[in-house]
N, C-alpha and C positions, 0 to 999 in steps of 0.2 A: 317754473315752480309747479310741474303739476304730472299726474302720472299717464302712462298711456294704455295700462291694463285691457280698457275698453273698445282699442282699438285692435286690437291683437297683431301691431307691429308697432315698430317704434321704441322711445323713450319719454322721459316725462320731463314737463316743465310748464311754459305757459303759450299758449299759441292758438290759433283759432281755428276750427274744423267746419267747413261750410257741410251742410246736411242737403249732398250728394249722391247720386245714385253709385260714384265711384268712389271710394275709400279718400278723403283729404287729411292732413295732419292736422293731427289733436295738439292739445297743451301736452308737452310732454313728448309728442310721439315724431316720428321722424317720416319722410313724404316716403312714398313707395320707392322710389329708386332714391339711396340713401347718400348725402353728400359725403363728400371725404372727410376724415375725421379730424384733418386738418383744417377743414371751415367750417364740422362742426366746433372747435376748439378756437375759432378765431372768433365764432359767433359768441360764444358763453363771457369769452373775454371781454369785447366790445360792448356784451351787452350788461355784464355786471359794472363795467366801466363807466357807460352812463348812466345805470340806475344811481351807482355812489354820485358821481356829479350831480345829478338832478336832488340828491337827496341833500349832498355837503354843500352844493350851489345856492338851493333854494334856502336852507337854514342861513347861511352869508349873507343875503340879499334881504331875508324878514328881519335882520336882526337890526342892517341898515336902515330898513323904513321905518322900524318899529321899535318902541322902548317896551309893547304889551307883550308878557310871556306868551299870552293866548294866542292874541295876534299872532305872532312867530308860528307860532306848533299851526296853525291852520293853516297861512301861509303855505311852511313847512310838507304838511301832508296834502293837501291839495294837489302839490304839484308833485309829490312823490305818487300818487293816484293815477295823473294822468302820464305821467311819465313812463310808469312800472307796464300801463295796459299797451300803448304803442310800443313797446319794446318786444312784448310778450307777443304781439299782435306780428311784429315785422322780423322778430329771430325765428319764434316759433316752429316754424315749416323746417328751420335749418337743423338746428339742434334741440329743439323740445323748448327753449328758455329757460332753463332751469335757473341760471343766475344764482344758484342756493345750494351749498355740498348739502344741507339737510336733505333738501330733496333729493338731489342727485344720489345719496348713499341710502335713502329711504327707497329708491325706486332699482335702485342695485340689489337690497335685499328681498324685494318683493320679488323678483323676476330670479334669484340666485337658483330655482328648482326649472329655471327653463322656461319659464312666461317673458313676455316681452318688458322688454326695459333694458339700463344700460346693463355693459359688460364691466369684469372688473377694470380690464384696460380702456374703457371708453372713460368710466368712472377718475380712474387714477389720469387720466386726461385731462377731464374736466374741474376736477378740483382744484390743481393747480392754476389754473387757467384765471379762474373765478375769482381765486384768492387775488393773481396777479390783477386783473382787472378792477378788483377794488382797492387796490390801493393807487393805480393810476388814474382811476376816477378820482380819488379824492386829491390827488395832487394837481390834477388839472382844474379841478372847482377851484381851488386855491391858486392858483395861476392867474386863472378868470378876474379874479378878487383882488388881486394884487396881495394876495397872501401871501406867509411863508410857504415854501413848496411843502415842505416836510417841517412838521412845529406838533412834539407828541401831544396831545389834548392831556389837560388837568381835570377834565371833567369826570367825577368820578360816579362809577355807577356799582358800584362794591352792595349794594345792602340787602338785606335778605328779600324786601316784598320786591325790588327789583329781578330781583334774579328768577321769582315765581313766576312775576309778570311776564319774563322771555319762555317761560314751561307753558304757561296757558299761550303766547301767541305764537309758538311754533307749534304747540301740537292743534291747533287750530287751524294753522295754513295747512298744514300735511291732509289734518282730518278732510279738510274744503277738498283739495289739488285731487285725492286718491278717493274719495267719497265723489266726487262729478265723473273719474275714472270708472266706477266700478256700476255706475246708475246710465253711462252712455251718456254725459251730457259736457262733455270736455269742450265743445263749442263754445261755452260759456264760459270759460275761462280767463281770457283778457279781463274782462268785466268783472267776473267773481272775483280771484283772485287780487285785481287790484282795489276792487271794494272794499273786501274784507281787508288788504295792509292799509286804507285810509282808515277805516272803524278801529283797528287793532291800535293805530297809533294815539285814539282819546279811552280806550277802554281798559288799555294794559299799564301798566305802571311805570313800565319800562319805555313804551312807545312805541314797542311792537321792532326790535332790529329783525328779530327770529330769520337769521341769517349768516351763519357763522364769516363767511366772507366780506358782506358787508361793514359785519363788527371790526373785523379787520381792518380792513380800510379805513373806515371811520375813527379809530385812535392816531391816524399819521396825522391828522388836523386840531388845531385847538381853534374851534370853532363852533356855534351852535349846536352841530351833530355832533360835535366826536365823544370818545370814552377813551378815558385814560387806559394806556396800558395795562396796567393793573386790575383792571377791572376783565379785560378780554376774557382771559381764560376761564372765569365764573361764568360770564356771560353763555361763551360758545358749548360748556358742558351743560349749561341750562338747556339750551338751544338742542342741543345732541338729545337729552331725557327727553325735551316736548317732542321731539320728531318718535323715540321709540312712544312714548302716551298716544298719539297721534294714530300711528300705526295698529297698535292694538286696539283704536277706539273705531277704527275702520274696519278690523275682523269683526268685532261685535256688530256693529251697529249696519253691517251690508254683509254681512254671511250670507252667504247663497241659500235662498229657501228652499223647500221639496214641489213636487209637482203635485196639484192636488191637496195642499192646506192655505187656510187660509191664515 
């Protein structure tokens, strides 16, 4: 989930850049000699795979312990926090960790004039990928659980402050991912990024999916996390508008200054 503008190779996503005298992979960005597209597409998979688990796992497990909504959602995102940063922290160097088409097509259009980021066939790669990998995440949570493997969720998330709430936490991760991108500070990323989706998840209405693939995933389960199918497609068009808000609010707000004002 994060871009690699900053480094001036690479792609974006989420990964950690040691501050080196020799160039290391950013969030986002890919190591100097670039793996094969084949394990960067094994990594996007495996790792949106256990972000869904960690996400549809750990909602199974708070809802076991616990009869408190609150309880749950903390449960809930605590371990979606720690989970999302080791992931980011251990694909990253592979494939950027994107784990997010938003990102991933957010940093496809940034790079479209020939900057660094993905390609369109790196792109159409990995969005498959991600999709596939969130919905096997969430079958395997439910596996774990002695769930039904596949049970469409009745949860339904249709309503309009919901659907905002996915516009302000997507264009929030993009602003964070491409804003550390463009300031040199993608190193921090693990930690930002999964910060800001624990914050996201008690601030936004929604609980912060801002992740078209994971929403995905999330409707095969009827369980704590999921959203009914029905609800999907509002969702992931939400999701789509906060990555363009997102985007534009990073032209503004890190435009390139002149030399010589202050």
């Amino acid at each position: 989930m994060t871009a690699t503008e900053a480094t001036g190779h690479g792609r974006t996503g989420e990964s950690q850049r040691a501050p080196a005298t020799e160039p290391q992979p950013a969030p986002g960005a890919t190591p100097p000699r670039t793996p094969p597209l084949l394990a960067r597409a094994a990594a996007e998979l495996v790792g949106t795979a256990a972000l869904v688990a960690v996400v549809v796992g750990s909602g199974i497990q708070a809802t076991e312990l616990t009869k408190d909504v609150g309880l749950q959602l903390l449960a809930n995102s605590t371990a979606t926090v720690f989970g999302l940063g080791v992931l980011i922290t251990l694909l990253g160097p592979v494939s950027g960790a994107h784990f997010n088409p938003a990102v991933t097509l957010a940093e496809w259009w940034t790079a479209r004039r020939g900057g660094a980021g993905v390609t369109p066939r790196e792109a159409a790669v990995y969005v498959p990928a991600q999709i596939a990998g969130a919905i096997a995440g969430s079958v395997l949570a439910d596996a774990m659980f002695g769930e039904p493997l596949v049970k469409w969720s009745t949860h339904d998330r249709s309503a309009g402050h919901l659907l905002l709430g996915e516009v302000v936490a997507t264009a929030g991760l993009i602003l964070l991912i491409f804003g550390l991108a463009r300031t040199d500070r993608l190193r921090f990323a693990p930690v930002a990024v999964a910060s800001y989706i624990g914050a996201a998840y008690w601030f936004t209405s929604s609980t912060s999916f801002a992740n078209p693939a994971v929403t995905i995933g999330r409707a095969f389960t009827d369980t704590f996390a999921g959203i009914a199918p029905g609800s999907v497609a509002g969702f992931v068009g939400m999701q789509l508008v906060g990555a363009v808000a997102g985007l534009a609010l990073v032209a503004l707000i890190f435009m390139p200054g002149r030399e010589g004002t202050g």
